[in-house]
PyMOL Python script that loads the backbone (N, CA, C, O; Angstrom):
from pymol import cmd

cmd.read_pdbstr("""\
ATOM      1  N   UNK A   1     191.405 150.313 -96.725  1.00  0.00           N
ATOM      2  CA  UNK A   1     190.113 149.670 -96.558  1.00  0.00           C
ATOM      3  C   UNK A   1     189.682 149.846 -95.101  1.00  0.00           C
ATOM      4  O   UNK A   1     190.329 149.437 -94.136  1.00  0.00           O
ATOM      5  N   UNK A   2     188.304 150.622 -95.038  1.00  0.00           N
ATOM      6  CA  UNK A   2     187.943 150.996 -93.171  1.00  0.00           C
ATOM      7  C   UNK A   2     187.122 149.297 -93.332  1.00  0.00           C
ATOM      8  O   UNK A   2     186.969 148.636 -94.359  1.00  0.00           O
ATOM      9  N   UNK A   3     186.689 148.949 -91.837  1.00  0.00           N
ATOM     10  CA  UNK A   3     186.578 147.998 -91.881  1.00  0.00           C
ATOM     11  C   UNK A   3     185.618 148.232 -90.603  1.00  0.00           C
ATOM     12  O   UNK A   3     186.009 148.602 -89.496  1.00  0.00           O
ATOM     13  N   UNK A   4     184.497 147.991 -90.915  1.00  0.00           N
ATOM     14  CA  UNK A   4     182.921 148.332 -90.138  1.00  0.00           C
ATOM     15  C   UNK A   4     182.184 147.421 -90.016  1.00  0.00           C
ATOM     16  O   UNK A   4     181.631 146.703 -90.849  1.00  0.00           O
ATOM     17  N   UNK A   5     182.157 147.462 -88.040  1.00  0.00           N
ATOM     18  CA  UNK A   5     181.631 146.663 -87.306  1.00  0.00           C
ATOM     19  C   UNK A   5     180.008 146.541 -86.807  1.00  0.00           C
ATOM     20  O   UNK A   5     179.723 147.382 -85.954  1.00  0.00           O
ATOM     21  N   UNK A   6     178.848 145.591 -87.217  1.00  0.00           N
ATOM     22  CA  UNK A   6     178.083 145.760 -86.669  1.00  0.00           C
ATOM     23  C   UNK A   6     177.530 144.711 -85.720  1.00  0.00           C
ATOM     24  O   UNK A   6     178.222 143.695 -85.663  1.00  0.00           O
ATOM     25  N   UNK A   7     176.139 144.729 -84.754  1.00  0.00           N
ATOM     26  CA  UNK A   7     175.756 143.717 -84.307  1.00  0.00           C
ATOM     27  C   UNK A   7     174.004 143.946 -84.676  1.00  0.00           C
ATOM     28  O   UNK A   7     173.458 144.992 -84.322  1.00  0.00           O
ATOM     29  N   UNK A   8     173.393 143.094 -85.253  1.00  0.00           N
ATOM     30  CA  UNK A   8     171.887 143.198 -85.215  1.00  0.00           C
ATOM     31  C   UNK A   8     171.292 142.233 -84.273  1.00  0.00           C
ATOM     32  O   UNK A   8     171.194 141.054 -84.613  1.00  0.00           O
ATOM     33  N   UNK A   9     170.771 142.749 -82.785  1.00  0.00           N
ATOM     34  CA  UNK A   9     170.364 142.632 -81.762  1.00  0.00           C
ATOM     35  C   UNK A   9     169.163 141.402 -82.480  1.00  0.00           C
ATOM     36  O   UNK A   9     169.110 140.218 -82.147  1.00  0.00           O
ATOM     37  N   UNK A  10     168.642 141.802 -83.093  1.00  0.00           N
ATOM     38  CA  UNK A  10     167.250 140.925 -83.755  1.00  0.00           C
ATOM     39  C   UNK A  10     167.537 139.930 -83.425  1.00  0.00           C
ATOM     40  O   UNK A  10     167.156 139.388 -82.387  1.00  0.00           O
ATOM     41  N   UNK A  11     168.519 139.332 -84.515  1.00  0.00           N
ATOM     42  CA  UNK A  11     168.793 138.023 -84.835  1.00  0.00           C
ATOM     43  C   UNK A  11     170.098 137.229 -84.400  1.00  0.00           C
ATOM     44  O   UNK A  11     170.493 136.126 -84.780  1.00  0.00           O
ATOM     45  N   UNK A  12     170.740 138.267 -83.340  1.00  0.00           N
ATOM     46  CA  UNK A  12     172.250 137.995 -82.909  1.00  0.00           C
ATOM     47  C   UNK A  12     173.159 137.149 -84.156  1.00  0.00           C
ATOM     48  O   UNK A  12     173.572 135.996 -84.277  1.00  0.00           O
ATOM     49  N   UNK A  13     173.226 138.546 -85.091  1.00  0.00           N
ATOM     50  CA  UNK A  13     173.852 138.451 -86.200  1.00  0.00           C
ATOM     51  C   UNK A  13     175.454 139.337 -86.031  1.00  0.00           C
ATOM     52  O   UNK A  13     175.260 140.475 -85.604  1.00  0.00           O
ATOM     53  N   UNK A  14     176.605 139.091 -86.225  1.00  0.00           N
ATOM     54  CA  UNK A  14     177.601 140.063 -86.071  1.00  0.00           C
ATOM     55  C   UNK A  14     177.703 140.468 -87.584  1.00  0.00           C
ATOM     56  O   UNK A  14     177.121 139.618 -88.257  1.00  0.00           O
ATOM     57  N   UNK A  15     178.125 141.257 -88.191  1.00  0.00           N
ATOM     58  CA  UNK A  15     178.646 141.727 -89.167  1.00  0.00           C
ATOM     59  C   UNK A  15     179.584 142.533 -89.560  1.00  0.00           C
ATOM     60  O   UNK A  15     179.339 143.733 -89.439  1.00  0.00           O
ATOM     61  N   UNK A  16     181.244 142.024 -90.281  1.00  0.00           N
ATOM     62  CA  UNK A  16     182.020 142.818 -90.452  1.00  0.00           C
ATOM     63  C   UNK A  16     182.176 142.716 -92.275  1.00  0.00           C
ATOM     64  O   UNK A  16     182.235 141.708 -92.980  1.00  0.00           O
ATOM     65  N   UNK A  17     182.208 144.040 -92.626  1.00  0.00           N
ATOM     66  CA  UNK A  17     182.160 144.427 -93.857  1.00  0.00           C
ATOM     67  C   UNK A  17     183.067 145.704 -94.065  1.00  0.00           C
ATOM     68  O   UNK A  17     183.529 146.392 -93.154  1.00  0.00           O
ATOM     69  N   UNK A  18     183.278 145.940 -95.687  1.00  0.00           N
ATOM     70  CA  UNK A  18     184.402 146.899 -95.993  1.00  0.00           C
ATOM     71  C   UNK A  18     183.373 147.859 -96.476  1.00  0.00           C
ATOM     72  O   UNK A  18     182.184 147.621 -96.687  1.00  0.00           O
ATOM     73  N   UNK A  19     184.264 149.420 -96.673  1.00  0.00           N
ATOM     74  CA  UNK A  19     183.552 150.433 -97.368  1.00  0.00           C
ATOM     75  C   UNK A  19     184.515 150.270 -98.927  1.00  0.00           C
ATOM     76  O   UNK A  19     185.195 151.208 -99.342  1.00  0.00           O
ATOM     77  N   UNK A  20     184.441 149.239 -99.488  1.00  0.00           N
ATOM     78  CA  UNK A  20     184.969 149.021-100.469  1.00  0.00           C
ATOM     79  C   UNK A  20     184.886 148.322-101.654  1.00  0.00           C
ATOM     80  O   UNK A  20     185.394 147.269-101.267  1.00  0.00           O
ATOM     81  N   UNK A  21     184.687 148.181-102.515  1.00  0.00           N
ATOM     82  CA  UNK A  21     183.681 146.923-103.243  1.00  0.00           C
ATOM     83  C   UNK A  21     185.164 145.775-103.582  1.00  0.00           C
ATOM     84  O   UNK A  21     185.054 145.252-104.691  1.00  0.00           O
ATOM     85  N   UNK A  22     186.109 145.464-103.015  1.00  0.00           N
ATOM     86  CA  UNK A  22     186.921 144.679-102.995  1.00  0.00           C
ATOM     87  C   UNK A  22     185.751 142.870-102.786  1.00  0.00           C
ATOM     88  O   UNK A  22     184.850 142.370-102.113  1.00  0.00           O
ATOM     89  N   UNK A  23     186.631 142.619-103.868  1.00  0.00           N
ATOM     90  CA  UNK A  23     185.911 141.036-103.788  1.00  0.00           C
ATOM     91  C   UNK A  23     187.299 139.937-103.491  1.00  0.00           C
ATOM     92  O   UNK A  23     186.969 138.762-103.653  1.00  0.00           O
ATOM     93  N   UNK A  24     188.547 140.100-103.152  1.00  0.00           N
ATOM     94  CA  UNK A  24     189.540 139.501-103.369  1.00  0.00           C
ATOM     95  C   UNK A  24     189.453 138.594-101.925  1.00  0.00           C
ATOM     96  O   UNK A  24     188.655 138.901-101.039  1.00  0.00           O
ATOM     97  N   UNK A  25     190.204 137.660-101.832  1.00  0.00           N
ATOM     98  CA  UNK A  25     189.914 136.687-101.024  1.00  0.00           C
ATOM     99  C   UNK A  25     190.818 137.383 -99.644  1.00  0.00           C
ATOM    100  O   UNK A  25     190.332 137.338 -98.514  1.00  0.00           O
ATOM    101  N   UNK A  26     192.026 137.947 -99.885  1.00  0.00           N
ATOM    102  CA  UNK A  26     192.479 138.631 -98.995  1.00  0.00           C
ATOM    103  C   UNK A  26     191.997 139.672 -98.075  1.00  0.00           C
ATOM    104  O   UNK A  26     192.254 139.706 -96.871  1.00  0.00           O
ATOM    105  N   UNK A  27     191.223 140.588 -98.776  1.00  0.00           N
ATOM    106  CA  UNK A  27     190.588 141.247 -98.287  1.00  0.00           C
ATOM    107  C   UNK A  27     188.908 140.572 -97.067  1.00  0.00           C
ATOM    108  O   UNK A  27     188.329 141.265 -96.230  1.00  0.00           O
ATOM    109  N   UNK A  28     188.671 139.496 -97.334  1.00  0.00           N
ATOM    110  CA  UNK A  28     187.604 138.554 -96.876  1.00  0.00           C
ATOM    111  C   UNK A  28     188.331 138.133 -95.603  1.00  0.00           C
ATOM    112  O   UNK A  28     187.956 138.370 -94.455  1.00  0.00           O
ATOM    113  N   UNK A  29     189.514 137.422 -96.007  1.00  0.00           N
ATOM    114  CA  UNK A  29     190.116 136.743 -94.496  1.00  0.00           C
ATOM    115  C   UNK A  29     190.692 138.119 -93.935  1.00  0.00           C
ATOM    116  O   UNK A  29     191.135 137.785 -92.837  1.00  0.00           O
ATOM    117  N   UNK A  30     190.924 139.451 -94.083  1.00  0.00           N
ATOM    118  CA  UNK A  30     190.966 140.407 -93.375  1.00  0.00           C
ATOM    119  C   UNK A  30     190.092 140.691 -92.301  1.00  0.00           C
ATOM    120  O   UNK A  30     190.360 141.133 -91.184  1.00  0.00           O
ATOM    121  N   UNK A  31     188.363 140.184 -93.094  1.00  0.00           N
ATOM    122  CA  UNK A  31     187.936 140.500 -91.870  1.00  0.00           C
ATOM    123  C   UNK A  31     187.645 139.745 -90.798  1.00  0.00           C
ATOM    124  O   UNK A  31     187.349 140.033 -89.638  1.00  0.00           O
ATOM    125  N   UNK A  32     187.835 138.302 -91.621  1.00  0.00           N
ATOM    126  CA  UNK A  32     188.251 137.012 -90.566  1.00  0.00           C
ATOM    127  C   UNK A  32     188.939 137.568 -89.635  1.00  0.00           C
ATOM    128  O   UNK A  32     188.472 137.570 -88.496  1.00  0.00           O
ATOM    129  N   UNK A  33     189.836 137.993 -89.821  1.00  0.00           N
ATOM    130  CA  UNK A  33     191.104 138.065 -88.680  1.00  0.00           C
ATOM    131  C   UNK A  33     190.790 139.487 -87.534  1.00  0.00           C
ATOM    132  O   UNK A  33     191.350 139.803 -86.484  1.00  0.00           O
ATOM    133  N   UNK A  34     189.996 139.923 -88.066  1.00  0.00           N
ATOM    134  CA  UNK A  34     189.729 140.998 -87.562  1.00  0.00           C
ATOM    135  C   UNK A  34     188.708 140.732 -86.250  1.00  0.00           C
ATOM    136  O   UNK A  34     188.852 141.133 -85.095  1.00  0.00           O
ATOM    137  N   UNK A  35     187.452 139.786 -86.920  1.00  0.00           N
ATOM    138  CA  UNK A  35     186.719 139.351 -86.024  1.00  0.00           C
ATOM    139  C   UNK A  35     186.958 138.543 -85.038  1.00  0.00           C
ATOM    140  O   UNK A  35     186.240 138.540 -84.038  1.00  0.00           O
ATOM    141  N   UNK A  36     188.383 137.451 -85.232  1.00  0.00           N
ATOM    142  CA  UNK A  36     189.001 136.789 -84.433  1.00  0.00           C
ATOM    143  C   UNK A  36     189.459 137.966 -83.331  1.00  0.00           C
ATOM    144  O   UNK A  36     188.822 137.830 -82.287  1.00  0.00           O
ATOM    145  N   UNK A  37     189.860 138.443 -83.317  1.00  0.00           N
ATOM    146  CA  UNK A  37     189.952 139.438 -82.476  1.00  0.00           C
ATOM    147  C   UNK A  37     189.410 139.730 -81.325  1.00  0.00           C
ATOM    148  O   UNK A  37     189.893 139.817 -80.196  1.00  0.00           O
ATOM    149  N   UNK A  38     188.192 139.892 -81.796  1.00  0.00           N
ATOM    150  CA  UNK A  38     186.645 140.133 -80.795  1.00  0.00           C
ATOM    151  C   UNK A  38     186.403 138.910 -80.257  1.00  0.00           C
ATOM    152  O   UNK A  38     186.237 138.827 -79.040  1.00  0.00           O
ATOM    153  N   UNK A  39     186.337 137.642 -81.165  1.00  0.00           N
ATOM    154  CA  UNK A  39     185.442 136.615 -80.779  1.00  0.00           C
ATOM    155  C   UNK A  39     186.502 135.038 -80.888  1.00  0.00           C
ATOM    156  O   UNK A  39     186.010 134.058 -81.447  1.00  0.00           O
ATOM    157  N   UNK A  40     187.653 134.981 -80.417  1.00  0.00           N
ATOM    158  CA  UNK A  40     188.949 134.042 -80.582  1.00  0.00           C
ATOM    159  C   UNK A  40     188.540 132.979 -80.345  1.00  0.00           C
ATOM    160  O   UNK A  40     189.336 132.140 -79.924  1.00  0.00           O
ATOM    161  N   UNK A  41     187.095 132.625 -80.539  1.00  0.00           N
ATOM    162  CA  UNK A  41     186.817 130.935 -80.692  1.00  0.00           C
ATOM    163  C   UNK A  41     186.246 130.888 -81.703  1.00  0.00           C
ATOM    164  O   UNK A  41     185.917 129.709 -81.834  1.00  0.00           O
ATOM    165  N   UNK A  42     185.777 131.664 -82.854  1.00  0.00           N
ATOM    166  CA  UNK A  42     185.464 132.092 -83.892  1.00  0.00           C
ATOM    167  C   UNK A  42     185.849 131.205 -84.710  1.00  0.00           C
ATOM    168  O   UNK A  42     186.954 130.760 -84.400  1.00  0.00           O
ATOM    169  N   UNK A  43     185.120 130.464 -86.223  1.00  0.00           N
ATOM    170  CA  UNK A  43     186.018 128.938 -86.535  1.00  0.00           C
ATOM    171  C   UNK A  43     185.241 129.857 -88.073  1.00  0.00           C
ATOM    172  O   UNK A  43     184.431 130.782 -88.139  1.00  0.00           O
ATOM    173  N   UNK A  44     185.971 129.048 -89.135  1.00  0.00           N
ATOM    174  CA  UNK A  44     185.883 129.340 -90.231  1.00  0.00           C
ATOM    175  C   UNK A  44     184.310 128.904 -90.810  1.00  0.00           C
ATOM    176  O   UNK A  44     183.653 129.523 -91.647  1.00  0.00           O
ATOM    177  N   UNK A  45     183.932 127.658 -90.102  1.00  0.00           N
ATOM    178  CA  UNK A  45     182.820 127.527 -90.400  1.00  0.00           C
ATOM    179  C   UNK A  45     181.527 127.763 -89.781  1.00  0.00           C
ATOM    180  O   UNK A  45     180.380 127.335 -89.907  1.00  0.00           O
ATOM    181  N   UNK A  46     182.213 128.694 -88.989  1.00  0.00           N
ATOM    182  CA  UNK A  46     181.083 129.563 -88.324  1.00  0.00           C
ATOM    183  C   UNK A  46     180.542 130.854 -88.937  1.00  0.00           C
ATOM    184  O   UNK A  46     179.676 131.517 -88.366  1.00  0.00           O
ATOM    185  N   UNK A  47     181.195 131.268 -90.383  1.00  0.00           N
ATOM    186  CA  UNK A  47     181.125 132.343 -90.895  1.00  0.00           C
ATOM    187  C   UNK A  47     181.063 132.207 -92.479  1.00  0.00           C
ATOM    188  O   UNK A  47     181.735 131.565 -93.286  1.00  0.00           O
ATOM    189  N   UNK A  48     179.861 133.170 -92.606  1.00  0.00           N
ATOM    190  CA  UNK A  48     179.250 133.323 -93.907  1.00  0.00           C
ATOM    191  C   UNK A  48     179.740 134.185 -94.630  1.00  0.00           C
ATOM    192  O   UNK A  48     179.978 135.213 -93.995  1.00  0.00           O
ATOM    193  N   UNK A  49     180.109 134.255 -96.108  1.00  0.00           N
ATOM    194  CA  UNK A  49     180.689 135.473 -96.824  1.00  0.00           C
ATOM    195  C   UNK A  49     179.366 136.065 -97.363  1.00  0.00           C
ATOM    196  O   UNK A  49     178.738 135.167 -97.924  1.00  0.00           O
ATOM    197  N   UNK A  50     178.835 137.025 -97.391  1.00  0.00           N
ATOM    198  CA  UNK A  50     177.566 137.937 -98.115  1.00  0.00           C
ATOM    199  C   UNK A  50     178.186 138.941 -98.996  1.00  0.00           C
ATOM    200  O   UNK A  50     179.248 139.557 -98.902  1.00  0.00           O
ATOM    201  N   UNK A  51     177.179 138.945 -99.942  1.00  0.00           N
ATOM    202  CA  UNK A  51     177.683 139.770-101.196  1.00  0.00           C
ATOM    203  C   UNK A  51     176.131 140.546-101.067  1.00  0.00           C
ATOM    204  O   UNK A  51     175.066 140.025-101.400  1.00  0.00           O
ATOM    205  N   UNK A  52     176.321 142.051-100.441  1.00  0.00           N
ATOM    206  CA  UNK A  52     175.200 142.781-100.360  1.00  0.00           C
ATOM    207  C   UNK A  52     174.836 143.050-101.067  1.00  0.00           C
ATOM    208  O   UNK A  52     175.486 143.181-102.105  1.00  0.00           O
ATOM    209  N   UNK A  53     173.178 143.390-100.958  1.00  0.00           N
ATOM    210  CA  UNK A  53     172.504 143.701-102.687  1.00  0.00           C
ATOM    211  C   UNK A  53     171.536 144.996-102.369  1.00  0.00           C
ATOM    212  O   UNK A  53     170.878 145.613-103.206  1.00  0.00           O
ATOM    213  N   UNK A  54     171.602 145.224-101.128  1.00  0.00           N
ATOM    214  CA  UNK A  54     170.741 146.259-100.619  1.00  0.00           C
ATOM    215  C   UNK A  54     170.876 147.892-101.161  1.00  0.00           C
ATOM    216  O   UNK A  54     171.617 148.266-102.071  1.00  0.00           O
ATOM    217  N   UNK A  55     170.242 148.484-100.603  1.00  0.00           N
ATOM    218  CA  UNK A  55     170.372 150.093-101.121  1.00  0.00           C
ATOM    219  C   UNK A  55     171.453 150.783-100.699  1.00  0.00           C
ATOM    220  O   UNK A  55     171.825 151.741-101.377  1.00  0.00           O
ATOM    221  N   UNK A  56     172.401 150.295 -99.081  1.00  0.00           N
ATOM    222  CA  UNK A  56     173.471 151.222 -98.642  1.00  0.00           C
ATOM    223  C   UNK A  56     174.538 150.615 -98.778  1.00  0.00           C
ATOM    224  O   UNK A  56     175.636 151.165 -98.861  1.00  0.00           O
ATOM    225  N   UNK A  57     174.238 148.855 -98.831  1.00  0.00           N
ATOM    226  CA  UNK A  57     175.582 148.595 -98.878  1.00  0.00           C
ATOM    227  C   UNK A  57     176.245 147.588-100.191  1.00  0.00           C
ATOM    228  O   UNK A  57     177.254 146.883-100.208  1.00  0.00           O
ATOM    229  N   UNK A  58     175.024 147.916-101.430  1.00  0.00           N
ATOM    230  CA  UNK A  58     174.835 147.175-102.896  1.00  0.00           C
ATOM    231  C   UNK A  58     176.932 147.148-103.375  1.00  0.00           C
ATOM    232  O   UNK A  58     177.918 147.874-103.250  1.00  0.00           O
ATOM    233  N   UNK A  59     176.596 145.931-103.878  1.00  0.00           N
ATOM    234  CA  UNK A  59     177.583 145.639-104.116  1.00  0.00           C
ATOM    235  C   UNK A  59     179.381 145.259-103.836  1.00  0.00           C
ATOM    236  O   UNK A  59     180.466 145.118-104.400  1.00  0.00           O
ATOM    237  N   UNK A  60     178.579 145.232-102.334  1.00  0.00           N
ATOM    238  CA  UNK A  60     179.988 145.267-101.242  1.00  0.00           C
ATOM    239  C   UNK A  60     179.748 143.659-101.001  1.00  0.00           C
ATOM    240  O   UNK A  60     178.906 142.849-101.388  1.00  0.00           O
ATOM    241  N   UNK A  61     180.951 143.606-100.139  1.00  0.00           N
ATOM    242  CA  UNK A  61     181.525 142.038 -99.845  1.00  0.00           C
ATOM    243  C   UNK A  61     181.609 141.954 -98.127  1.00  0.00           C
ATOM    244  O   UNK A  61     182.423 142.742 -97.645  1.00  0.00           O
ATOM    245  N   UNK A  62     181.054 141.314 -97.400  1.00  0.00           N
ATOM    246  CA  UNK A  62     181.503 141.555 -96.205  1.00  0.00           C
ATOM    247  C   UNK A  62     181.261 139.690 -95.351  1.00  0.00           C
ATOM    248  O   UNK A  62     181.143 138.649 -95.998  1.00  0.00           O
ATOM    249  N   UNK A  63     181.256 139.772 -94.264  1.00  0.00           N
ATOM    250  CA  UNK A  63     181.167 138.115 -93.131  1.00  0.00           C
ATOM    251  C   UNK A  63     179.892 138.041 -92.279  1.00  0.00           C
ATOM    252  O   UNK A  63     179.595 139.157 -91.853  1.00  0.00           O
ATOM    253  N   UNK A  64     179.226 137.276 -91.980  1.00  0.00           N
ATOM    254  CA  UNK A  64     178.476 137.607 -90.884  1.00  0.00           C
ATOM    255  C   UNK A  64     178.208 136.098 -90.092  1.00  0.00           C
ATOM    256  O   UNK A  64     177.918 135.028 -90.627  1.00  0.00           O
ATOM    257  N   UNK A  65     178.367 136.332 -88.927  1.00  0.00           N
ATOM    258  CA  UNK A  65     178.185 134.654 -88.044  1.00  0.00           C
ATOM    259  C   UNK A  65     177.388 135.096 -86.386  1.00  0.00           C
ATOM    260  O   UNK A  65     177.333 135.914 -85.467  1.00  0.00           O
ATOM    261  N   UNK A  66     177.021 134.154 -86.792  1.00  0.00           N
ATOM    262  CA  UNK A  66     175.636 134.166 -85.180  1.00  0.00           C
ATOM    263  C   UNK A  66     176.657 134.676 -83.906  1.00  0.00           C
ATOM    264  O   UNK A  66     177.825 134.304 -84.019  1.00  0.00           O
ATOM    265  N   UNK A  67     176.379 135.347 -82.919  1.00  0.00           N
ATOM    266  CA  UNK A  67     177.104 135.766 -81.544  1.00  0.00           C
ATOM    267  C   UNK A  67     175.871 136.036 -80.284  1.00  0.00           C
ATOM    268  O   UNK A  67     174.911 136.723 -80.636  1.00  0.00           O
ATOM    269  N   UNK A  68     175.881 135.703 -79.369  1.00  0.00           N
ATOM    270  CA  UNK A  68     175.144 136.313 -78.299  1.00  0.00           C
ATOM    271  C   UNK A  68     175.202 137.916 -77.981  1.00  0.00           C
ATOM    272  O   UNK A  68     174.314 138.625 -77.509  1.00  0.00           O
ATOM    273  N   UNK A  69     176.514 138.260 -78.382  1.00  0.00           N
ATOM    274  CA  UNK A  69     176.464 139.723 -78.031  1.00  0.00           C
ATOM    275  C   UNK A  69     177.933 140.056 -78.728  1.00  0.00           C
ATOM    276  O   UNK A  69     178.680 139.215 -79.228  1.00  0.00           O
ATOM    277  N   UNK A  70     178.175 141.515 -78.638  1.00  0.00           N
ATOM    278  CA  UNK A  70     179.205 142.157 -79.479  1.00  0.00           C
ATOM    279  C   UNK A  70     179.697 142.901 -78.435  1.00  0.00           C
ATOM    280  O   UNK A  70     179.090 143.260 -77.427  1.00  0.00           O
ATOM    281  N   UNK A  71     180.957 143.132 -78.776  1.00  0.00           N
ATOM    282  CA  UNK A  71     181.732 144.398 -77.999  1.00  0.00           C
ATOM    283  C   UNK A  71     181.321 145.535 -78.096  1.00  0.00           C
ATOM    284  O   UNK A  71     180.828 145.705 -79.211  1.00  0.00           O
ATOM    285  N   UNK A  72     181.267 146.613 -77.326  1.00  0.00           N
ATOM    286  CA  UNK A  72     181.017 147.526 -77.564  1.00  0.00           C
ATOM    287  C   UNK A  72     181.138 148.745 -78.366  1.00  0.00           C
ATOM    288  O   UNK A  72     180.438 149.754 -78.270  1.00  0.00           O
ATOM    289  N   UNK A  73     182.113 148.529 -79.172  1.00  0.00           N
ATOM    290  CA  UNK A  73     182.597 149.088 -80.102  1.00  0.00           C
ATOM    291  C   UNK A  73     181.491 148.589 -81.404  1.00  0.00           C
ATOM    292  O   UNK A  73     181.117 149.580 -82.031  1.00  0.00           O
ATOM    293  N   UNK A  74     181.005 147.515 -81.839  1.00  0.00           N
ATOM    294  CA  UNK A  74     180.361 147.639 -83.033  1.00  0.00           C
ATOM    295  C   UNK A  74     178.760 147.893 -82.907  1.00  0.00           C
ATOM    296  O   UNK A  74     177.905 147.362 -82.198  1.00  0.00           O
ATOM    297  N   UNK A  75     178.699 148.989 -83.948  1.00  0.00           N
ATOM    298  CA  UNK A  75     177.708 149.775 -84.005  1.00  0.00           C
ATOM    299  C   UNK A  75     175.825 148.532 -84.332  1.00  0.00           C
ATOM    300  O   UNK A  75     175.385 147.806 -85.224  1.00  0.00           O
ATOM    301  N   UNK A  76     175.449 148.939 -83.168  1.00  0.00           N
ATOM    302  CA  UNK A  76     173.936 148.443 -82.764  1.00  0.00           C
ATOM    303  C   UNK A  76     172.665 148.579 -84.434  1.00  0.00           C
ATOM    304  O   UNK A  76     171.980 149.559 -84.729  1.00  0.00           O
ATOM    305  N   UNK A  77     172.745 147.419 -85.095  1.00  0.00           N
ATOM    306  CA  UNK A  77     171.763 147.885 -86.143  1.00  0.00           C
ATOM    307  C   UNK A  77     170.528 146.939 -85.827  1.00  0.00           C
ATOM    308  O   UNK A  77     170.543 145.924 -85.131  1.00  0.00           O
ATOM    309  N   UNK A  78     169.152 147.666 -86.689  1.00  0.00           N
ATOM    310  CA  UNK A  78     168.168 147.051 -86.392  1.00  0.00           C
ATOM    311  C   UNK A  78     167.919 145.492 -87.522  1.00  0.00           C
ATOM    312  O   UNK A  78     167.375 144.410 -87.299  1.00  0.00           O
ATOM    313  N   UNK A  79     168.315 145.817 -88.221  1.00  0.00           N
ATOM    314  CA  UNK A  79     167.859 144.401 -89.329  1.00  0.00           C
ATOM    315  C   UNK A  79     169.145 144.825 -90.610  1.00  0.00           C
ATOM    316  O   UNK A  79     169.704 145.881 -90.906  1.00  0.00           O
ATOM    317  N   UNK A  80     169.229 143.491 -91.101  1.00  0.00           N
ATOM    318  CA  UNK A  80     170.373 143.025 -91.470  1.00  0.00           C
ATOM    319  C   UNK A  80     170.245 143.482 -93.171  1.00  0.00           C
ATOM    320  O   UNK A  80     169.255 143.029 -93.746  1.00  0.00           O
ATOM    321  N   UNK A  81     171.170 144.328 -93.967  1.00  0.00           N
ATOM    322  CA  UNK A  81     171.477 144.512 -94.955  1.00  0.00           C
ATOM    323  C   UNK A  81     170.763 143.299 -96.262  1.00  0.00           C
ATOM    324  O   UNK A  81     171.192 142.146 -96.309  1.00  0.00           O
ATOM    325  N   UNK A  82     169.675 143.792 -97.220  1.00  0.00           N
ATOM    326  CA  UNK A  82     169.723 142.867 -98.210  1.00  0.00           C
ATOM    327  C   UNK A  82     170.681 142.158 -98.931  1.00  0.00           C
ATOM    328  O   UNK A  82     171.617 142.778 -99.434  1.00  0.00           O
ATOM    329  N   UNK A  83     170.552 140.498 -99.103  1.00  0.00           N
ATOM    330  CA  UNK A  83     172.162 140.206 -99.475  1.00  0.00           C
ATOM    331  C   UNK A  83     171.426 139.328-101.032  1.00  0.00           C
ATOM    332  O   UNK A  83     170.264 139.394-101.430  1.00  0.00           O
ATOM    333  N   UNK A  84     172.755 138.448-101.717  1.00  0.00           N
ATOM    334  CA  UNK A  84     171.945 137.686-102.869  1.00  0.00           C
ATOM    335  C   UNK A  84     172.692 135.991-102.412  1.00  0.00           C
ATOM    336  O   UNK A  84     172.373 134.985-103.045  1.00  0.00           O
TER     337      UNK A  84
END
""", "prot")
cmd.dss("prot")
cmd.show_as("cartoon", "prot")
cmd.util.cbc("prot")
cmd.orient("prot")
């Protein structure tokens, strides 16, 4: 499972999501832990699970929680994936 980092500048949204249509709960706190990483004050209820519904990323599972800014490593998007 790759595990792809974004930040949408717009709305200082972070977003980590799989290229995988995994819905399992393990795979979810994967990317918990992942984002802890980046952001180690990061709290469980700071983070939303989205189930995308959009055209690129339909039917995927991924996290997304408010940040002022991202590391440089996750890729700069303009507006945030349709979700349901």
């Amino acid at each position: 499972m790759r595990i792809i980092k974004e930040y949408c500048e717009h709305n200082n949204t972070v977003i980590l999501r799989t290229d995988c249509y995994s819905k399992r709960l393990s795979s979810i706190l994967e990317l918990f832990e992942t984002a802890k990483i980046d952001f180690p004050f990061l709290k469980v209820n700071d983070v939303e699970v989205i189930y995308y519904a959009g055209e690129r990323y339909k039917r995927t599972y991924g996290i997304e929680f408010l940040a002022q800014d991202a590391p440089t490593n996750y890729l700069r998007v303009n507006s945030l994936e349709f979700s349901m």
